[in-house]
C-alpha positions as CSV (number, residue, x, y, z in Angstrom):
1,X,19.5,0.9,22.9
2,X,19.1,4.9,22.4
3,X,18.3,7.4,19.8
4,X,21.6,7.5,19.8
5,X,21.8,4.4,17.7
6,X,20.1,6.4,14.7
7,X,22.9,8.9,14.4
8,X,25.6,6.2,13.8
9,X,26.3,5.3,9.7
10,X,26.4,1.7,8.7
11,X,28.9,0.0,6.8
12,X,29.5,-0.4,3.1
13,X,32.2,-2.6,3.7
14,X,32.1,-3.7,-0.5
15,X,30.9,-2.1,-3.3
16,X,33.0,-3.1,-6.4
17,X,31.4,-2.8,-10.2
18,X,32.7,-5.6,-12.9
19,X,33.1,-3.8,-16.6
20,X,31.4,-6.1,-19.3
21,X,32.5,-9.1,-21.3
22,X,32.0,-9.1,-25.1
23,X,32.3,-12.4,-27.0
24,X,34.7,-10.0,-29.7
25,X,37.2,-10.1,-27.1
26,X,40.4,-12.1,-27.1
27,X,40.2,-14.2,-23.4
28,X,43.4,-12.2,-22.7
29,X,41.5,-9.1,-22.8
30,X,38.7,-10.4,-20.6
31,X,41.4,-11.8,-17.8
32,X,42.8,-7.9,-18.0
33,X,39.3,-6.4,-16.7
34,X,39.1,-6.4,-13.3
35,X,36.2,-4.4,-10.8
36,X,36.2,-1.0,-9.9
37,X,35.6,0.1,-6.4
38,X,32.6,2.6,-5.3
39,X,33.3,2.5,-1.9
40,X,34.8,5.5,-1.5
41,X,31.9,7.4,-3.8
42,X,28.8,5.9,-2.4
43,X,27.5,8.6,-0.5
44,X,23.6,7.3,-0.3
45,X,22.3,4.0,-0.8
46,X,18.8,2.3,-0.5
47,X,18.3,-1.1,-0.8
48,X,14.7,-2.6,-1.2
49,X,12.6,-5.6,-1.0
50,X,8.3,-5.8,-1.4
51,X,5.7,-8.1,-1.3
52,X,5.0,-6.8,-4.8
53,X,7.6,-6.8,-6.4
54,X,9.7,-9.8,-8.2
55,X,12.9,-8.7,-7.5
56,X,14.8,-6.7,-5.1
57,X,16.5,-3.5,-5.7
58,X,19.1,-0.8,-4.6
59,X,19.3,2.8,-5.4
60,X,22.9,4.2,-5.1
61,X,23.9,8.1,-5.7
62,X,27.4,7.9,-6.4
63,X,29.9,10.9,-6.3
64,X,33.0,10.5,-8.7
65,X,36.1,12.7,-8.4
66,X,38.2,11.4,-11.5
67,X,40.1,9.0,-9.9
68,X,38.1,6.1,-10.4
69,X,40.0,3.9,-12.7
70,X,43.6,4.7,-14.0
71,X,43.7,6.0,-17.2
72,X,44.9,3.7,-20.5
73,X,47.1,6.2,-21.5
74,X,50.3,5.4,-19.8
75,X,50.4,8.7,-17.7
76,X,50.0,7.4,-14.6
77,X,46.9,8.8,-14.0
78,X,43.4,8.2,-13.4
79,X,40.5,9.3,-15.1
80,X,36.2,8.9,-14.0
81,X,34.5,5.6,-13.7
82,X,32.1,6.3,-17.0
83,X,34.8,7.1,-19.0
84,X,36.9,4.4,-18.0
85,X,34.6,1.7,-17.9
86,X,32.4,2.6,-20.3
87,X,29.3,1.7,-18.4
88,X,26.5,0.4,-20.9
89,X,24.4,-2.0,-18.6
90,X,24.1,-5.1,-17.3
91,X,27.2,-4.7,-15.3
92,X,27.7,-6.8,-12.2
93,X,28.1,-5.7,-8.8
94,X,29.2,-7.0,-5.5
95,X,27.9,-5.4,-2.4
96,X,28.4,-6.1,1.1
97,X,26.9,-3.9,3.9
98,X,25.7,-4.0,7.7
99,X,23.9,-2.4,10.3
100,X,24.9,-1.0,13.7
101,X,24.1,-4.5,15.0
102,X,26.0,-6.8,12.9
103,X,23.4,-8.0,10.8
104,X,25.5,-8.3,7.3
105,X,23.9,-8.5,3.7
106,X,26.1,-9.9,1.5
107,X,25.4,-10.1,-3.2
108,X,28.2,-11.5,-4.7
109,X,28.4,-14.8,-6.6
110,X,24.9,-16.2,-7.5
111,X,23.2,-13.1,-5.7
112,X,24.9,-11.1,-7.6
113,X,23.2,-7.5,-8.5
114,X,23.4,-5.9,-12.1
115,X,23.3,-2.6,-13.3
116,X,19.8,-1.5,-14.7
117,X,19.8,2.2,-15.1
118,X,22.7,5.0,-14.8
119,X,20.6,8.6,-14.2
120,X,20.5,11.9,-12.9
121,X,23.8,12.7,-14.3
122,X,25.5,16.3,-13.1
123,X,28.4,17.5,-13.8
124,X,30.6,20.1,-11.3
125,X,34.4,20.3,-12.4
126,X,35.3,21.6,-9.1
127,X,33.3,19.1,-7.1
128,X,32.8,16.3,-9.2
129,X,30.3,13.9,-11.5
130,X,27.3,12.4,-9.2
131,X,24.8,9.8,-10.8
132,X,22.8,7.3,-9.6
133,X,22.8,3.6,-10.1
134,X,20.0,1.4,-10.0
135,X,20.6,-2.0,-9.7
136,X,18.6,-5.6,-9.4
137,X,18.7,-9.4,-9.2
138,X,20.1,-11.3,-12.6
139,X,16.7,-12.6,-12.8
140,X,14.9,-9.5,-13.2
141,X,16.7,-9.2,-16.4
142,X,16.1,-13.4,-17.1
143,X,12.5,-12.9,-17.0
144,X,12.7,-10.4,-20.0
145,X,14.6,-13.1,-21.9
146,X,13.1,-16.4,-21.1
147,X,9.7,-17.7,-22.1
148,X,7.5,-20.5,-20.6
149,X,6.1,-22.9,-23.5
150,X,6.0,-26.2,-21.7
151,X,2.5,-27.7,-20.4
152,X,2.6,-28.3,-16.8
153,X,0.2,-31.1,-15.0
154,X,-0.3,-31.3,-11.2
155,X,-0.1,-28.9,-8.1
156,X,1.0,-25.4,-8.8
157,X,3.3,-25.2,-6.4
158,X,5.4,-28.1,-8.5
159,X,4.7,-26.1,-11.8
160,X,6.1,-23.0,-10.0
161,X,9.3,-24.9,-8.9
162,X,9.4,-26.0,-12.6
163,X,9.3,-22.6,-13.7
164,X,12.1,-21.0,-11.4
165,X,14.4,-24.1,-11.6
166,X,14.3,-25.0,-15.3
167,X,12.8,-21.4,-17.1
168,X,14.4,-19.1,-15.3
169,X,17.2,-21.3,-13.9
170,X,18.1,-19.4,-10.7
171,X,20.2,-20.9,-8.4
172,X,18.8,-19.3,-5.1
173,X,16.9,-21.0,-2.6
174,X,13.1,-21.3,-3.1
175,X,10.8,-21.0,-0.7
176,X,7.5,-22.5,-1.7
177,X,4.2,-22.9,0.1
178,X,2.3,-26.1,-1.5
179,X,-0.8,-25.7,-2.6
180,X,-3.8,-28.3,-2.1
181,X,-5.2,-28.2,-5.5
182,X,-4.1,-29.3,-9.7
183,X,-4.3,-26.9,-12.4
184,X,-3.1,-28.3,-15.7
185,X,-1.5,-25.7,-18.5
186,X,0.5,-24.5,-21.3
187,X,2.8,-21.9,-21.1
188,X,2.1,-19.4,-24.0
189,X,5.1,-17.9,-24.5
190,X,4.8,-15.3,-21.6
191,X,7.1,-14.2,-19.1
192,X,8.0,-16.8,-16.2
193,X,7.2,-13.8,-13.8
194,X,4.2,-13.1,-15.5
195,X,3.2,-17.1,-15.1
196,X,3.8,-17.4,-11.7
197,X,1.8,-14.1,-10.7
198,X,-0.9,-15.1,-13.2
199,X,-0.9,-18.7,-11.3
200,X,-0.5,-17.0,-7.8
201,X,-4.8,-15.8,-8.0
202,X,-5.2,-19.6,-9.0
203,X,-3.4,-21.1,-5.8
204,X,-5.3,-22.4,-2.6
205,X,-3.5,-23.1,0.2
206,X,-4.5,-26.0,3.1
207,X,-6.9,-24.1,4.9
208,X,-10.4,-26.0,4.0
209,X,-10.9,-24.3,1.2
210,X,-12.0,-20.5,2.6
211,X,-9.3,-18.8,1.1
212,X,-7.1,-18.5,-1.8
213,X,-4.6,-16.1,-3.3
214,X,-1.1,-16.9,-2.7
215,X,1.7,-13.9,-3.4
216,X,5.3,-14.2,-5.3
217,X,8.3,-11.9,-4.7
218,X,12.3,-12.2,-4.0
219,X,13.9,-11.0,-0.5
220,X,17.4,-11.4,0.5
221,X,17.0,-15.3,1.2
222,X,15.9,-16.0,-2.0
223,X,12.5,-16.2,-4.1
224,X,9.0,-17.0,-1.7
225,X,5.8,-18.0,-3.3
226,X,3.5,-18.0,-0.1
227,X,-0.5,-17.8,0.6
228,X,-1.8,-14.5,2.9
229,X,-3.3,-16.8,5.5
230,X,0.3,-18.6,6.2
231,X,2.0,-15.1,5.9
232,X,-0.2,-13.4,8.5
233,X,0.0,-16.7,10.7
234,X,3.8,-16.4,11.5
235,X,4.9,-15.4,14.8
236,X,5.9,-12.2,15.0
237,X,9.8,-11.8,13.8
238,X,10.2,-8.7,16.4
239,X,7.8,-6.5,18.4
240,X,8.2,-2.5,18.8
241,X,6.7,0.7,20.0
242,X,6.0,4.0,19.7
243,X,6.1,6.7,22.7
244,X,7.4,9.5,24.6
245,X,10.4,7.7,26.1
246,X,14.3,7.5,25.0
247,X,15.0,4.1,25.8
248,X,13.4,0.7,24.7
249,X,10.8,-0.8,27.6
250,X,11.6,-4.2,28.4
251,X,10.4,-7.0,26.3
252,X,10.6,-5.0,23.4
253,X,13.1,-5.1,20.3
254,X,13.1,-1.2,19.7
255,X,11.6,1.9,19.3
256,X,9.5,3.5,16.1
257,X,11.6,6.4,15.8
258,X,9.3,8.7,14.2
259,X,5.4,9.6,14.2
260,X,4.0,6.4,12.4
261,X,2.0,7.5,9.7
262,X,-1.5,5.7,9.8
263,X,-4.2,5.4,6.8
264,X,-6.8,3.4,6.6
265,X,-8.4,2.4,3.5
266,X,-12.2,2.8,4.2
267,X,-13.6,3.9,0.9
268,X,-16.6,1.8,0.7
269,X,-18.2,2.2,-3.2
270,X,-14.4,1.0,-4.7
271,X,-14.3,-2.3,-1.8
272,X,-17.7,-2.9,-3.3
273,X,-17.4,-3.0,-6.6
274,X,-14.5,-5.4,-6.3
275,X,-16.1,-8.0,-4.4
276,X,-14.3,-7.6,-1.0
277,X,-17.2,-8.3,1.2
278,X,-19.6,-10.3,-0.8
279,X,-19.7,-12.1,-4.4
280,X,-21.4,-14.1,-6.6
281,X,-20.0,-16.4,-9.4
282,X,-22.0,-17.9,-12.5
283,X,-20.8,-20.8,-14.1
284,X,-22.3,-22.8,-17.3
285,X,-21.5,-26.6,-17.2
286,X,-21.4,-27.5,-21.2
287,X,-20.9,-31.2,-19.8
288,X,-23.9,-31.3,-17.3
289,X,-25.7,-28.9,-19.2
290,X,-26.0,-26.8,-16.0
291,X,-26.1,-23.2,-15.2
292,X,-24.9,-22.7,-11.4
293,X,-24.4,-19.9,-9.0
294,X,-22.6,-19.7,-5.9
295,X,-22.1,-16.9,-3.5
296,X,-19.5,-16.3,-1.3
297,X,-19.1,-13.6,1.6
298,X,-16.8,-12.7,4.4
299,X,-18.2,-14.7,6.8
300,X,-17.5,-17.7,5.0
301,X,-14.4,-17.1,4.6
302,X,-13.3,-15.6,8.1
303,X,-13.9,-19.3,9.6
304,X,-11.0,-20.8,7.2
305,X,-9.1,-17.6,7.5
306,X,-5.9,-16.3,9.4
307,X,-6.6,-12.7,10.5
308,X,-3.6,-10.0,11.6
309,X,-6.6,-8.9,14.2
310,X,-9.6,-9.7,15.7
311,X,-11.9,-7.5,14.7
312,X,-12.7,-8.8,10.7
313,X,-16.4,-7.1,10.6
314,X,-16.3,-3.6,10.1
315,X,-18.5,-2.8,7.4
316,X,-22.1,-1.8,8.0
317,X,-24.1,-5.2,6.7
318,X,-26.9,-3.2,4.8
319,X,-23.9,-3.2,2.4
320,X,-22.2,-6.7,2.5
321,X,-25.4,-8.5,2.9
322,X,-26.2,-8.7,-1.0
323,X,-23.3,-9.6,-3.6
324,X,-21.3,-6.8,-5.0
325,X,-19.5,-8.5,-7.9
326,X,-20.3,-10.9,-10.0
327,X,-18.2,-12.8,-11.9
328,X,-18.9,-15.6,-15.0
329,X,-17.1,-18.1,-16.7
330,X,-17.8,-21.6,-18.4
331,X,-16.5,-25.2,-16.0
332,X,-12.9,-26.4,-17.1
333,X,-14.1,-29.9,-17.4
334,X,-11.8,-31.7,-19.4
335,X,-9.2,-29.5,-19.4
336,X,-5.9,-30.8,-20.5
337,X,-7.0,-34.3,-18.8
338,X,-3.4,-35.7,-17.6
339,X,-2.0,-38.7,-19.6
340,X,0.3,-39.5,-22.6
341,X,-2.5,-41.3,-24.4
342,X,-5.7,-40.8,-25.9
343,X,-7.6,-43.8,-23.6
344,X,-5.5,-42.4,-20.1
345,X,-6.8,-38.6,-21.2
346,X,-10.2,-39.8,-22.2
347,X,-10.9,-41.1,-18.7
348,X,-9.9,-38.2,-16.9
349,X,-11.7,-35.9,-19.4
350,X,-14.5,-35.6,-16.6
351,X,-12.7,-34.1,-14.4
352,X,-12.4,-30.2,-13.5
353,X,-9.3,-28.6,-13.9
354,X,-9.8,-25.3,-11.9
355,X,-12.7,-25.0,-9.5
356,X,-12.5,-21.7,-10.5
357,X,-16.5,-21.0,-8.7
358,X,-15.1,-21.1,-5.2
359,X,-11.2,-19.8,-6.2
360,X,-11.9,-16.4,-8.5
361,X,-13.7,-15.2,-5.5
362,X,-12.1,-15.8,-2.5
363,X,-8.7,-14.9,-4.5
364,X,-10.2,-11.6,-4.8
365,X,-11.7,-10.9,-1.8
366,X,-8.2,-11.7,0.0
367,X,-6.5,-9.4,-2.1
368,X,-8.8,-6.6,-1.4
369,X,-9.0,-7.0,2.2
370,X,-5.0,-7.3,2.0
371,X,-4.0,-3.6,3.0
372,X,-7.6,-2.3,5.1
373,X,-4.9,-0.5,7.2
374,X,-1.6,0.5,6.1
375,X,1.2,2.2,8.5
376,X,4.7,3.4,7.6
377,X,6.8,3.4,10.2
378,X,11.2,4.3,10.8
379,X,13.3,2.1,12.8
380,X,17.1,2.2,13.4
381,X,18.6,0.2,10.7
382,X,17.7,-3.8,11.1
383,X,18.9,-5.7,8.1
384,X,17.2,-8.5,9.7
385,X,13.9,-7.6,8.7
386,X,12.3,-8.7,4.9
387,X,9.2,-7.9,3.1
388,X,7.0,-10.8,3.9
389,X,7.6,-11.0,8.2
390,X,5.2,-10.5,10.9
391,X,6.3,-7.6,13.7
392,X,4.3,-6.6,16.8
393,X,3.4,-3.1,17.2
394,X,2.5,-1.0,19.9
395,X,0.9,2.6,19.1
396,X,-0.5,5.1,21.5
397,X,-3.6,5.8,21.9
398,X,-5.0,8.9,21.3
399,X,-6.7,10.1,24.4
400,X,-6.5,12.6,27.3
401,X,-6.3,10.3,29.9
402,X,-3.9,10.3,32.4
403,X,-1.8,7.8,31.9
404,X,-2.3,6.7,28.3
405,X,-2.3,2.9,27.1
406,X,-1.8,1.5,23.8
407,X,-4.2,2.1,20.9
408,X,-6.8,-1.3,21.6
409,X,-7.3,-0.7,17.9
410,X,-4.3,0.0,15.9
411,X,-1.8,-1.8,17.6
412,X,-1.4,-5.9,17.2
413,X,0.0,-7.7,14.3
414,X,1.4,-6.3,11.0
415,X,2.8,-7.6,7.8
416,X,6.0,-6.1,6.4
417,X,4.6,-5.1,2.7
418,X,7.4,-3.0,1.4
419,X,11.0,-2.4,3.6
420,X,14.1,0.0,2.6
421,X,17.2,-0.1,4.4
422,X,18.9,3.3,3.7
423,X,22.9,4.1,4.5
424,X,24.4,7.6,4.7
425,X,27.5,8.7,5.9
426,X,25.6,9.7,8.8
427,X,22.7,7.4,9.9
428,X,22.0,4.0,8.9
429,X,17.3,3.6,9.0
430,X,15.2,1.3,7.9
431,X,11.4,2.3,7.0
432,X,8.9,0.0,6.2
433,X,5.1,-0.3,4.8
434,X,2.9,-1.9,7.5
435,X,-0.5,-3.8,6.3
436,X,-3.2,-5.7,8.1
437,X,-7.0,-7.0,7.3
438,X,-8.7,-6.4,10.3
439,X,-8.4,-4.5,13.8
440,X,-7.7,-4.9,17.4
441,X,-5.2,-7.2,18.7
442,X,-5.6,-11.0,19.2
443,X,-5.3,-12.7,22.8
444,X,-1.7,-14.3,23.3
445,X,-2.4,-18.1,22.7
């Protein structure tokens, strides 16, 4: 593989827009509506998936000549796709595209996108009308009209399934991490999204309790609700570099296309204050009549932990030595004991709910420590890759030696944060959001 790659377009190979159903109409005129094709419009789309985000997304800049839909007038003719289909949201749209290796991404059916926002509007009568679509996943639109109210009992991991299954009802596959520990609750009335986010800080994966923090978001395969430590433990889904050369080095799966842009986020005072390297939690027992504290640092932590790189101390320890943050908050015993009756809650009304001491904390410091370093990077369009995988990369050292070696520090393991997949009628790319938590690159096991 070549340079050359990058000037090839992908394929849209189907990109038709259903007009809405309204319950006034006769189920004669519903049958009549049929989809419109874009294909021939779509002259730029982006498509989008993040380790942020709940959804995924595509951005489409359309260019309409007037003979979108034929007209209802009888003439023969055809008229523009706003005017004909009377676009007012929530439309539903299949998609199909690929990349220049075959990899094919396919929404139709239950993966179905719909039409959030029609914008950027011109008109040029001797051109034509261009606008852009955005458009997401059904249950980006769900979570603004579903609520959780139920009370939930056990792991979280079961109360998330709960959630996506029965709440927000989507049919696509879940990925879900389990999670070692119970937390009892009652849904009040907020957003299933909201919930699940809200329960992701509360989460602790099986890794001796030194970590906790899990992350919820959608890719192409369906909804993941996964912890840091087993997201940077994957094995890397495809390694790359970056140099002089035109052609991919053996044992590689391509080339980074462009300079990758590097930052890392040192900006000690802000780390600080949030508790990244060292905290402190105070707690007031009501039932043992007992004020505790318990601190928790980095060190702790990095035993129980699954780094991107080897080198997890960085900070100068006049700083990380003493807690930073200090949080506070009164024991869940008794919490929502499980049982139906009185006598089955009563015995289990000694038990804590949410060890929320050791949790708040190390929740916080692994979000924090989440993007130290942060690379964006442009590859020739791999469909292949989602928000969420581990890739290899190899970046150059800077140096003025003569034969120059790979950067000891940058290079190593990253996590895909945020990915884009963008088709014109002239290139098909792919630029993603690197992140990591430490430097250096670990040994080969």
């Amino acid at each position: 593989m070549s340079f050359t790659k990058a000037a090839e377009s992908g394929n849209i190979t189907r990109f038709e827009i259903y007009p809405n159903l309204f319950k006034s109409e006769s189920v004669d005129e519903k049958n009549k509506k049929k989809p419109s094709s874009l294909l021939g419009g779509a002259v730029e789309l982006y498509y989008y998936e993040s380790i942020f985000e709940n959804s995924v997304k595509i951005t489409t800049q359309i260019v309409d000549t007037g003979n979108a839909l034929p007209a209802d007038d009888g003439t023969g003719g055809f008229v523009e796709l706003l005017d004909g289909l009377k676009v007012g949201g929530g439309e539903k749209i299949f998609l199909d595209f690929e990349d220049n290796q075959g990899t094919k991404l396919k929404f139709s059916d239950d993966n179905a996108l719909y039409l959030n926002q029609l914008r950027n509007t011109t008109n040029d009568y001797s051109k034509g009308k261009t606008f852009t679509i955005d458009a997401s996943s059904k249950e980006f639109f769900d979570n603004e009209l579903t609520r959780v109210e139920e009370r939930y009992d056990g792991k979280i991991s079961e109360s998330v399934k709960k959630i996506l299954k029965k709440v927000v009802k989507t049919p696509k596959k879940l990925d879900i991490e389990d999670t070692i520990n119970n937390y009892n609750f009652i849904g009040t009335i907020k957003k299933p999204f909201w919930t699940i986010t809200w329960l992701a800080k509360k989460s602790v994966p099986n890794n001796k309790g030194k970590s906790a923090g899990y992350l919820f978001f959608e890719t192409y395969d369906g909804f993941k609700y996964k912890s840091l430590d087993t997201l940077f433990g994957q094995k890397p889904k495809k390694k790359y570099i970056y140099n002089n050369t035109t052609k991919v080095p053996n044992g590689y799966d391509g080339k980074i296309i462009n300079p990758p842009i590097m930052s890392t986020n040192i900006h000690l005072q802000p780390k600080l204050m949030m508790g990244t390297y060292n905290t402190e939690h105070k707690q007031f027992d009501f039932y043992k009549s007992k004020f505790e504290l318990k601190p928790f640092d980095f060190h702790k932590q990095e035993k129980g932990i699954k780094t991107a790189g080897k080198d997890f101390e960085f900070v100068n320890s006049e700083f990380t030595s003493k807690p930073s943050r200090i949080t506070y908050n009164i024991s869940d015993v008794g919490g929502l004991p499980v049982g139906v009756t009185l006598s089955k809650q009563l015995e289990r009304s000694k038990e804590v709910n949410l060890e929320r001491q050791s949790i708040t904390n190390q929740a916080n410091m692994r979000y924090n420590q989440l993007g130290t370093i942060q690379v964006q990077v442009m590859l020739v369009g791999d469909f292949s890759l989602r928000a969420g995988d581990v890739i290899e990369c190899d970046f150059p050292e800077l140096s003025s030696k003569p034969n120059q070696e790979s950067s000891k520090k940058m290079s190593g393991i990253y996590m895909i944060a945020d990915v884009c997949h963008r088709i014109t009628t002239r290139n098909t790319l792919t630029s993603i959001n690197l992140i990591r938590d430490s430097y250096g690159r670990k040994p080969n096991a």
